[in-house]
N, C-alpha and C positions, 0 to 999 in steps of 0.2 A: 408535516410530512406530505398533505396532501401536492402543496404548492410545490415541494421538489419533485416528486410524482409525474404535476404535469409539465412542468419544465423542458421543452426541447433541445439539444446544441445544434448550433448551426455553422460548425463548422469541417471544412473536408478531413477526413480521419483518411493518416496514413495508408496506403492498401496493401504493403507487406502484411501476413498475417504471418503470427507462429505459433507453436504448440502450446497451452495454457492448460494449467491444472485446473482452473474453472474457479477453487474455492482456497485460495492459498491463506494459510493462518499463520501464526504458531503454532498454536496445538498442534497442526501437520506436517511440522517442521523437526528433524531431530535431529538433537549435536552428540557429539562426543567428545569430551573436553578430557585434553592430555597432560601435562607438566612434563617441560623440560626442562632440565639443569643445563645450566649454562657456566658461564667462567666468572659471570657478572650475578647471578642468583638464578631463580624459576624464575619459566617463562610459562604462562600457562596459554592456551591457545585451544579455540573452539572453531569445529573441523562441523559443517553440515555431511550428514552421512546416510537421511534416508528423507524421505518423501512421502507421507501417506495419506490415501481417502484420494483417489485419482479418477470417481466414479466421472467427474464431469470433466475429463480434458477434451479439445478441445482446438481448434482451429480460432485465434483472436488475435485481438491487434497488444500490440510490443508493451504495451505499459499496464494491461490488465491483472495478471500476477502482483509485479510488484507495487502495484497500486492498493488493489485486495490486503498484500500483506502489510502496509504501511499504516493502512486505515481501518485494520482489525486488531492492530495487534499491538502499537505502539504509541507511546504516552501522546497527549494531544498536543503539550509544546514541542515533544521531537518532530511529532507529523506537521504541524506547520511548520517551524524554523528549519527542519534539516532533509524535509523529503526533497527538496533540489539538490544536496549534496549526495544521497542514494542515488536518486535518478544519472546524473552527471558521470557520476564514477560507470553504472551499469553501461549509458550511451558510449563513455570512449573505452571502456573494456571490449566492447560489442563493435566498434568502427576499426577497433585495430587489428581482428580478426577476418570481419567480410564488409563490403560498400554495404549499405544502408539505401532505405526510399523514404527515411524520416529524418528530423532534424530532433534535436535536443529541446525545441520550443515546444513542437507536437507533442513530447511526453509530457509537459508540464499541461499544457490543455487536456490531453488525457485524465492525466492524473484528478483533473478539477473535475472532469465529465464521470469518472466511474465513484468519485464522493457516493451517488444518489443509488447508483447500483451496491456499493457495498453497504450502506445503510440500510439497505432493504435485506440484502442477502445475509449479513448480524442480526437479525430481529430475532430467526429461531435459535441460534446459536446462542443470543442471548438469555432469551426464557429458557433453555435448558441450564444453562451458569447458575440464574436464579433461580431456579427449583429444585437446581442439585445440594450435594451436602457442604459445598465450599464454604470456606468460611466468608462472612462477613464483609473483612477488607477488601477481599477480592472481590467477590461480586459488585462492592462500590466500584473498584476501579474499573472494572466491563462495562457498568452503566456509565460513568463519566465517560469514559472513552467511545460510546457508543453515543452516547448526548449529545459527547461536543462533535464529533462526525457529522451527526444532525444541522447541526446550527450550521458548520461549515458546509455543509452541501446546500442549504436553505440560502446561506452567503452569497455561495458561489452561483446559483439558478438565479436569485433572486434581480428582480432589476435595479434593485440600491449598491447591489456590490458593483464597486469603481476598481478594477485591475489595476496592481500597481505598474504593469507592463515591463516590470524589471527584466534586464535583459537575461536571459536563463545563465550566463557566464559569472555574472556576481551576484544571483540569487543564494541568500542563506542555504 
């Protein structure tokens, strides 16, 4: 922890900023899941419908939301293998509607630089999981998923970790 701590990036961050919830989770996340009949069987579909604990929004850069919630909140082989296919989808949803001052590589550095910020900002969120009345399994799984965030921010700060420099187009 210490060595991601002191770990600088050096490199220029996009200077678009936009609105940021500050602490995006699941938990502050809610759906509402429908069933529809179709001609072919149910379809069932999950609709986001509210947003909560907004004490710290916020003026930040394009990848801090969905970074937070990638690396709070979802298993660690989806967070490495598929957080390029999130990102990817948000970048040309977001290009088809207004020009951009970032490229789809910058969210992928992002995403590597706020590793160290949201393993810091999970620490209390965690010792409350673990002193609450949850069961068990679940608390395993917030510390694994809390662990390995760790290692990968330690990866990604550290000077042993070697970029695969894949290009963000056929990134997993």
């Amino acid at each position: 922890l210490k060595e991601v701590l002191k770990h600088d990036d050096v490199f220029i961050e996009p200077l678009e900023r936009v609105i940021c919830h500050g602490h995006l989770s699941a938990e502050n996340c809610h759906f509402k899941e429908t069933t529809e009949h179709t001609s072919t069987g149910r379809r069932h579909q999950t609709e986001l419908v509210d947003i909560s604990e907004w004490e710290n929004v916020h003026f930040g850069d394009v990848a801090l939301d969905l970074s937070n919630l990638i690396i709070s909140s979802a298993e660690p082989s989806v967070r490495r293998n598929k957080y390029m296919t999130i990102f990817r989808r948000y970048y040309y949803s977001r290009v088809d509607y207004r020009p951009t001052d970032f490229r789809l590589a910058d969210l992928k550095r992002l995403f590597r630089k706020h590793h160290k910020h949201a393993v810091i900002a999970g620490i209390e969120p965690l010792l409350e999981i673990l002193t609450s009345s949850m069961d068990d399994e679940e608390k395993r799984a917030h510390s694994y998923r809390w662990e390995s965030a760790l290692e990968d921010a330690y990866d990604f700060t550290s000077v042993d970790y070697i970029s695969d420099d894949e290009h963000c187009l056929f990134a997993k």
